[in-house]
C-alpha positions as CSV (number, residue, x, y, z in Angstrom):
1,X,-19.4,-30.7,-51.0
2,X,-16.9,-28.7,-49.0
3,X,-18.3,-25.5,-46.7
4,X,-16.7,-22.2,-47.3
5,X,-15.8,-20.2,-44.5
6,X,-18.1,-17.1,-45.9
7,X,-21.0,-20.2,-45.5
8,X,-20.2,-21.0,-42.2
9,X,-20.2,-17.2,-40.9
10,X,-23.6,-16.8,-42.4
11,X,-25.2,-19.5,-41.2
12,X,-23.6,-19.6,-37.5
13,X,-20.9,-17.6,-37.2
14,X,-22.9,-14.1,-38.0
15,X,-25.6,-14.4,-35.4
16,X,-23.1,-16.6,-33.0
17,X,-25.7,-19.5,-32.8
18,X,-24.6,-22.9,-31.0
19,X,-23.8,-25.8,-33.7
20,X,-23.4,-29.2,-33.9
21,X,-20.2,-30.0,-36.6
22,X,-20.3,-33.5,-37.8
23,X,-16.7,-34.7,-39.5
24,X,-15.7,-36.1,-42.9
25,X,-14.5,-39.7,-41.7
26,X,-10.7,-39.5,-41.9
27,X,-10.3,-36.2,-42.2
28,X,-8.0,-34.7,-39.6
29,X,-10.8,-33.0,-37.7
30,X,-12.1,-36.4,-37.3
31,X,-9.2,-38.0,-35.8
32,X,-8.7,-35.2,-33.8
33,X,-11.8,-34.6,-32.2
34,X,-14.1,-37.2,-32.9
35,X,-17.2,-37.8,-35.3
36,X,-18.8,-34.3,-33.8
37,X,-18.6,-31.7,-31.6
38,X,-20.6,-28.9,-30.4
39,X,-19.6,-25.4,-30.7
40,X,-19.6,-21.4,-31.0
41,X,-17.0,-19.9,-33.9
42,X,-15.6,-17.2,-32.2
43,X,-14.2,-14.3,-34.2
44,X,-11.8,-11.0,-33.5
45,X,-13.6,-7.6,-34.2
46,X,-11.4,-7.3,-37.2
47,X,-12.4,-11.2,-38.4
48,X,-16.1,-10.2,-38.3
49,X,-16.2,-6.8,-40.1
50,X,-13.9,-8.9,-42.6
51,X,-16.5,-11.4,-43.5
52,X,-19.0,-8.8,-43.3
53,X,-17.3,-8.1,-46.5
54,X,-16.8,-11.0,-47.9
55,X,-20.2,-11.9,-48.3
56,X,-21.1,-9.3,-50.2
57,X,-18.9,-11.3,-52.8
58,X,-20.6,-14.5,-54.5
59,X,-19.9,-17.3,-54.9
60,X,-18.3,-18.3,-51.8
61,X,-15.3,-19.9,-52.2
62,X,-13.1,-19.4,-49.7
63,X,-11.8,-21.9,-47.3
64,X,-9.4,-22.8,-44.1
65,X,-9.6,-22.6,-40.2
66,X,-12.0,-21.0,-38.4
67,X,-11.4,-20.9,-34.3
68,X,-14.5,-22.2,-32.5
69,X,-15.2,-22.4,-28.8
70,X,-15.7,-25.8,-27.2
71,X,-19.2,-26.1,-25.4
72,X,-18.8,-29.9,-24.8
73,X,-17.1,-31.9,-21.9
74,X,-15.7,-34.7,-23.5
75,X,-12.5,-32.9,-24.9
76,X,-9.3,-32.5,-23.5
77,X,-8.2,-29.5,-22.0
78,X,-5.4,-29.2,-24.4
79,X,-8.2,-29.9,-27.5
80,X,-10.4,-27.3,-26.2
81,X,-7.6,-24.7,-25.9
82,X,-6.4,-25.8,-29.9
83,X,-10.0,-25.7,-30.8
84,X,-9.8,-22.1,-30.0
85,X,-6.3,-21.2,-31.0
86,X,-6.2,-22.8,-34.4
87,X,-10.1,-23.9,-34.9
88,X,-11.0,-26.6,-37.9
89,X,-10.7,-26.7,-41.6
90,X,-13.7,-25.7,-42.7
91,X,-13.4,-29.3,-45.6
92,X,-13.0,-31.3,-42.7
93,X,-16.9,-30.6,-42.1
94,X,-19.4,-32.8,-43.5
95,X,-22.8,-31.3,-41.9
96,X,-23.5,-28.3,-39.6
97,X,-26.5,-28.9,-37.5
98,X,-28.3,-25.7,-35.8
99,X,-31.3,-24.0,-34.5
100,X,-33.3,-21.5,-36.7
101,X,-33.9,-18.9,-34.3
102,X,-34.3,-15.6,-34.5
103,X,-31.4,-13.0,-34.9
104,X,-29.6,-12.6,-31.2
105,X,-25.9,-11.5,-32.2
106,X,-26.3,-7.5,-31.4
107,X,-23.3,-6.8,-33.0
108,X,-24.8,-5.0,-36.2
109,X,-26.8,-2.9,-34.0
110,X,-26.7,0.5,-32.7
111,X,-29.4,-0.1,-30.2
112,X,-28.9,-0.4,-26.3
113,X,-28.9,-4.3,-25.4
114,X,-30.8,-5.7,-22.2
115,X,-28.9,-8.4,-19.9
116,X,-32.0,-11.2,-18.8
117,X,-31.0,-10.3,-14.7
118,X,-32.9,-12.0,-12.1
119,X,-33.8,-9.7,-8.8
120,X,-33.2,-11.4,-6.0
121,X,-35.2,-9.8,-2.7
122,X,-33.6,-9.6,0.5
123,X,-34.5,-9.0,4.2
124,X,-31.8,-7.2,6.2
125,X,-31.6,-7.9,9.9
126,X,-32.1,-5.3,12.6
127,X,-29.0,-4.0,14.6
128,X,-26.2,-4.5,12.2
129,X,-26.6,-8.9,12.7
130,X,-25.7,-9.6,8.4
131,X,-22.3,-7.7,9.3
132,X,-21.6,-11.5,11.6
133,X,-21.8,-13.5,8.3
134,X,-20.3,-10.8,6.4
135,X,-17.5,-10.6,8.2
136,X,-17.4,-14.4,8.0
137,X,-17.5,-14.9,4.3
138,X,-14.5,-12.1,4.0
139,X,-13.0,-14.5,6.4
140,X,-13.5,-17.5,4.5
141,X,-12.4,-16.0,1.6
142,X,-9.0,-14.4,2.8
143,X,-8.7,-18.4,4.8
144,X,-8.7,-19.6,0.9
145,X,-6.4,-17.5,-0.7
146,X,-9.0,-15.0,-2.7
147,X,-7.6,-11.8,-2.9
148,X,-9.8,-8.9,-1.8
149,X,-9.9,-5.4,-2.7
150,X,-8.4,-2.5,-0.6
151,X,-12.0,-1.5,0.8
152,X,-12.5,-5.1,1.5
153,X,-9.1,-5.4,3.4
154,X,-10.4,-2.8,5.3
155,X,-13.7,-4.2,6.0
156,X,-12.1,-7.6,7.2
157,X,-9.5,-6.2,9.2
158,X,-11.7,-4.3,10.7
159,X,-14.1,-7.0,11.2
160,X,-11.3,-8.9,12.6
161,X,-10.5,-5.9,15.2
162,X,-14.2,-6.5,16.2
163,X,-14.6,-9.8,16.4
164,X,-11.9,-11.3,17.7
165,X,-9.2,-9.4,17.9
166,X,-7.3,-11.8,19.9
167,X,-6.8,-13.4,16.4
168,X,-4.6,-10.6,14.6
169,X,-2.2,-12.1,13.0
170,X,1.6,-9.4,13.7
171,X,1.0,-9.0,9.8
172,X,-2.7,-7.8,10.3
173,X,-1.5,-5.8,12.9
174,X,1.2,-4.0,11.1
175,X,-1.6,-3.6,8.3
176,X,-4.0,-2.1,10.7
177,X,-1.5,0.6,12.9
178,X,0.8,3.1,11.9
179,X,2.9,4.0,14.8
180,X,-0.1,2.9,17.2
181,X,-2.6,4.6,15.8
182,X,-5.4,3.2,13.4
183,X,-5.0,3.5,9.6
184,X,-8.3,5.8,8.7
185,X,-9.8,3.7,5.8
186,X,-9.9,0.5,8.6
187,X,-11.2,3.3,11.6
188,X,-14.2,4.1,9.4
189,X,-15.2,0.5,8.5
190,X,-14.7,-0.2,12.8
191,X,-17.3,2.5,13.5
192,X,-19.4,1.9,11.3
193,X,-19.9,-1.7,12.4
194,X,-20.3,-0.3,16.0
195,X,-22.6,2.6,14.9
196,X,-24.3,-0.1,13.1
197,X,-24.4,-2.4,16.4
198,X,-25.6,0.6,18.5
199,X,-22.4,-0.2,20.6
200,X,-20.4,3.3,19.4
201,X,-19.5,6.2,22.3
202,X,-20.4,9.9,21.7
203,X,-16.5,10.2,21.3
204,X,-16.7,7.7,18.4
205,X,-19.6,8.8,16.6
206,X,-18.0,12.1,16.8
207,X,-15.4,10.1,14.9
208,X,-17.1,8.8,12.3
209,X,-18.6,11.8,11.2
210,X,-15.5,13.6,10.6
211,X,-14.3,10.6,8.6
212,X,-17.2,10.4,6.1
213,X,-16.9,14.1,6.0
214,X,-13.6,14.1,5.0
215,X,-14.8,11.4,2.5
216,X,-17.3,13.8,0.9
217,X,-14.7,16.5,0.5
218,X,-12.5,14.2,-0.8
219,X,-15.5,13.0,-3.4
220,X,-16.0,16.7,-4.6
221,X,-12.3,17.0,-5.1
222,X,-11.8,14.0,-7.2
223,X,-14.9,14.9,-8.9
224,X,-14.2,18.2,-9.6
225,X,-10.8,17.5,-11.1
226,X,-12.7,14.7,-13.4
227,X,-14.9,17.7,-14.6
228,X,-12.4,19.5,-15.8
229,X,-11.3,16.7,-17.5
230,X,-14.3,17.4,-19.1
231,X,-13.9,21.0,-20.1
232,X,-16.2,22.0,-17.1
233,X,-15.9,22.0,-13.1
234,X,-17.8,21.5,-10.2
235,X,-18.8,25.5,-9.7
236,X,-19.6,25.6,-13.6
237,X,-21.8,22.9,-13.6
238,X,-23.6,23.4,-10.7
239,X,-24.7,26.9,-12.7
240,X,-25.1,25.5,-15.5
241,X,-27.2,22.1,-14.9
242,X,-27.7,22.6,-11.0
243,X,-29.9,18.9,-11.3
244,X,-26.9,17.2,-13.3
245,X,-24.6,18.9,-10.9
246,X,-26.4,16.9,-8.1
247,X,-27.0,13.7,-9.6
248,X,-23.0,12.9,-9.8
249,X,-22.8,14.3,-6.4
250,X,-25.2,12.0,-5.2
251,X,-24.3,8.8,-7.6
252,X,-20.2,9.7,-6.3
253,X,-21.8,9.4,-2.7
254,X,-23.5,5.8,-3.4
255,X,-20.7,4.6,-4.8
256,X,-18.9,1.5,-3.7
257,X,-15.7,0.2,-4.5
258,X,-16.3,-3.4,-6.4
259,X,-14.3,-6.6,-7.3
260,X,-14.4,-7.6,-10.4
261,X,-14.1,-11.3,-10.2
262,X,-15.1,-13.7,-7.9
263,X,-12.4,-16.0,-7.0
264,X,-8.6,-16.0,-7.9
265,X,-5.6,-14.8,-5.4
266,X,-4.9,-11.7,-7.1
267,X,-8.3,-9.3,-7.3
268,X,-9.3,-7.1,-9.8
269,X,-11.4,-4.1,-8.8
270,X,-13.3,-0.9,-9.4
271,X,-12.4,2.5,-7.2
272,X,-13.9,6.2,-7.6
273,X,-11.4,6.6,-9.8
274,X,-12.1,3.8,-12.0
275,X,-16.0,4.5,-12.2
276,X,-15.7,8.5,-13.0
277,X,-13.0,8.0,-15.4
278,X,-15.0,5.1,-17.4
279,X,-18.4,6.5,-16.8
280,X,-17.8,9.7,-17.7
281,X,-16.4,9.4,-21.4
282,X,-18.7,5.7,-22.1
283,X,-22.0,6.2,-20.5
284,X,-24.1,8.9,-21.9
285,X,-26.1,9.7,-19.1
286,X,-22.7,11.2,-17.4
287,X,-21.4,12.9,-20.2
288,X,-21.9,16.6,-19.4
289,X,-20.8,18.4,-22.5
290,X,-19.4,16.9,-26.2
291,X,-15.7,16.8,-24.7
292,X,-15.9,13.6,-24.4
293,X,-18.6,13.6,-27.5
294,X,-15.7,11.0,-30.3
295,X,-15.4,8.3,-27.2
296,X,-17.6,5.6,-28.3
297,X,-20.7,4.8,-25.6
298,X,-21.6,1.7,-23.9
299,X,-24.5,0.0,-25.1
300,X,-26.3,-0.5,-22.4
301,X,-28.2,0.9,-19.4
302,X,-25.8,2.7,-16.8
303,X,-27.0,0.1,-14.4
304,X,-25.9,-2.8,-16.2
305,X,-22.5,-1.1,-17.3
306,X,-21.0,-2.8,-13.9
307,X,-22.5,-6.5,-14.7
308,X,-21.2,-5.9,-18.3
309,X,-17.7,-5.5,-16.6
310,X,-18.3,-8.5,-14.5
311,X,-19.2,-10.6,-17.6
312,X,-15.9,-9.6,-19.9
313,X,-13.5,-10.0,-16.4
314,X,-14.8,-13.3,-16.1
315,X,-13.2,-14.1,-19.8
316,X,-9.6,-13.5,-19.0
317,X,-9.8,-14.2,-14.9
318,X,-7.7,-17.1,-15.5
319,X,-5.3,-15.7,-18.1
320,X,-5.1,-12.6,-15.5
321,X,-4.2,-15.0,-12.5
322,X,-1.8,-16.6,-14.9
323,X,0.4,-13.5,-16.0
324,X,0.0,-11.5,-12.3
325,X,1.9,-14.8,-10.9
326,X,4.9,-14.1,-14.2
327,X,4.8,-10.4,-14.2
328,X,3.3,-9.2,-11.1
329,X,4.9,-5.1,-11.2
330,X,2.8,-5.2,-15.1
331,X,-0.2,-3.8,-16.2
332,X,-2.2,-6.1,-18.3
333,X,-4.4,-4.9,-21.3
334,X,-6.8,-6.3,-24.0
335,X,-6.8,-4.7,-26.6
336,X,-7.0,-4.9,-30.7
337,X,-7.1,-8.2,-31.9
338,X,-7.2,-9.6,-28.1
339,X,-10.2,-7.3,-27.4
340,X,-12.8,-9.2,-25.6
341,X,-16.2,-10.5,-27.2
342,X,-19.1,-10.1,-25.2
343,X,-22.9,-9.4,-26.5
344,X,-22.1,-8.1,-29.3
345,X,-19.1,-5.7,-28.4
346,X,-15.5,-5.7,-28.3
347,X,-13.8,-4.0,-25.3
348,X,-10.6,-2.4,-25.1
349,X,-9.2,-2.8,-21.1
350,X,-6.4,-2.1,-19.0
351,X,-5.1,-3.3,-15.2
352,X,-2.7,-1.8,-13.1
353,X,-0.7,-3.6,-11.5
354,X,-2.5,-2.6,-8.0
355,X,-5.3,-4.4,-10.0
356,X,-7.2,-1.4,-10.3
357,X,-9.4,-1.4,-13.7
358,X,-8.2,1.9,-15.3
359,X,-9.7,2.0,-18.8
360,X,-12.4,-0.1,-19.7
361,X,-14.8,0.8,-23.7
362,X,-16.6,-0.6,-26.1
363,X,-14.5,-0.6,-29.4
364,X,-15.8,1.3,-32.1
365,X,-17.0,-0.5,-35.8
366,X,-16.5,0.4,-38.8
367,X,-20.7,0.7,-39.6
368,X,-20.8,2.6,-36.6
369,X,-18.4,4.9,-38.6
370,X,-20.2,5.0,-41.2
């Protein structure tokens, strides 16, 4: 008895359960991998809606390679990367061993998904003591080679100014001035590490207030273009939905820029820019009229729409690491048949070169379509 490929989506493939291949002895899975391995068959967006089809046909009768994604350690590197490339003849298996669980592939559904998230409780010190270690894990970080993101730059440079300033490198120096005088974005993190120190003069805190205002004015500005984006403005909604009008005011304000992944030299990162452009057409709790009504919405909670984009960087860190060290001046992009597979979506991506994420959605299906 040989498995079809229609067999093997349906029983593990569909619902992308973990299983246990066992190999026909001889067969060139066999002497290429061993007597069994353990895996996930992995599938492009167009794959899946394809056997979707095909099992509305029987019999089954199809066969050939199906890619797979290597959960063991006992392969080679270069056996895991084939495994996923090129994937096994579906009549070199013998058995398929798996759990019978319940349905957890969402990708047939049109209901919001939850991500299991652990809340971890923290206690923040009085007087502005975390910003010592958190200027010391930026520094351990930079020490290492892990790029940062411009607002981090900011905050270690500045931290650096603070600390020990004794220790500026004439590169960090050059990054810092501009004809003697401080670069704004690394004055405002300085401040507010002395404001949060209760060590900043009147003259300062003076300072720092016309900083974050001009940061507010700048927020209404880029928000307000964003909105007309929209078919709408700032004025027009503030008539219109006064509350709504506020909330992105308010969310805008809270906002932080965020890196993307966690190690690597080169960083890849979320600005204002990023977040109103992505949340506004995908998350339908920012959507503010149906201009934006045919771009397909995330699937999830607006707060897990950032740990969702932590999840599908995580994928292609390497691979980004990879071509930024080849083509550094190039944007890089996922999509189509390189769309990335998370929780039951495929996502269509782009990076600047600056490695700002620019674009980042949930590709549409053909069900949802329908």
């Amino acid at each position: 008895m040989n498995y079809t490929i229609e067999e093997i989506y349906f029983l593990v493939g569909k619902d992308d359960k973990t299983a246990l291949l066992t190999f026909k002895n001889g067969s060139d899975a066999y002497n290429q991998y061993g007597e069994s391995i353990v895996v996930v068959f992995v599938y492009t967006q167009f794959e899946r809606e394809e056997m979707d089809e095909l099992l509305k046909v029987l019999p089954f009768t199809k066969s050939g390679l199906v890619k797979a994604r290597y959960l063991g350690i006992d392969l080679t590197a270069e056996k895991t990367a084939l495994l996923l490339s090129e994937g096994v003849n579906s009549n070199d298996i013998a058995n398929i061993h798996y759990f019978i669980s319940p349905e957890r592939n969402t990708f047939h559904s049109k209901e919001k998904r939850e991500l299991n998230k652990i809340n971890i409780p923290i206690r923040t010190q009085r007087n502005g003591q975390d910003l010592d270690w958190m200027y010391g894990f930026k520094k351990k970080l930079v020490s290492q080679g892990i790029g940062l993101s411009p607002e981090e730059r900011a905050f270690y440079l500045a931290g650096k100014l603070y600390y020990e300033p004794e220790n500026l490198t004439k590169e960090e120096n050059e990054e810092i001035y501009t004809d003697e005088k401080i670069k704004e974005p690394i004055e405002k993190e300085l401040l507010q590490i002395k404001y949060q120190r209760k060590e900043i003069s009147d003259q300062e805190n003076k300072q720092l207030v016309e900083l974050i205002g001009k940061q507010k004015k700048q927020n209404f500005a880029v928000l307000d273009e964003y909105l007309k984006q929209a078919g709408s403005s700032l004025k027009k909604l503030a008539i219109e939905n006064l509350e709504q009008a506020t909330t992105l005011c308010v969310k805008l304000a809270m906002f932080k820029e965020r890196r993307l992944n966690v190690m690597g030299k080169y960083p890849i990162y979320m600005n204002r820019d990023s977040y109103l452009h992505i949340y506004m057409r995908h998350v339908q709790e920012f959507k503010i009229n149906k201009h934006f009504e045919d771009k397909s919405n995330f699937q999830w909670n607006e707060e897990d729409v950032f740990n969702v984009l932590g999840h599908v960087i995580k994928h292609i860190d390497n691979e980004y690491q990879k071509f930024k060290e080849e083509k550094p001046n190039q944007r890089f992009s996922k999509y189509g048949k390189e769309s990335v597979y998370f929780e039951g979506d495929y996502y269509t991506f782009h990076i600047e070169p600056n490695g700002r994420i620019s674009t980042f959605h949930k590709n549409r299906k053909e069900h949802e379509e329908e």
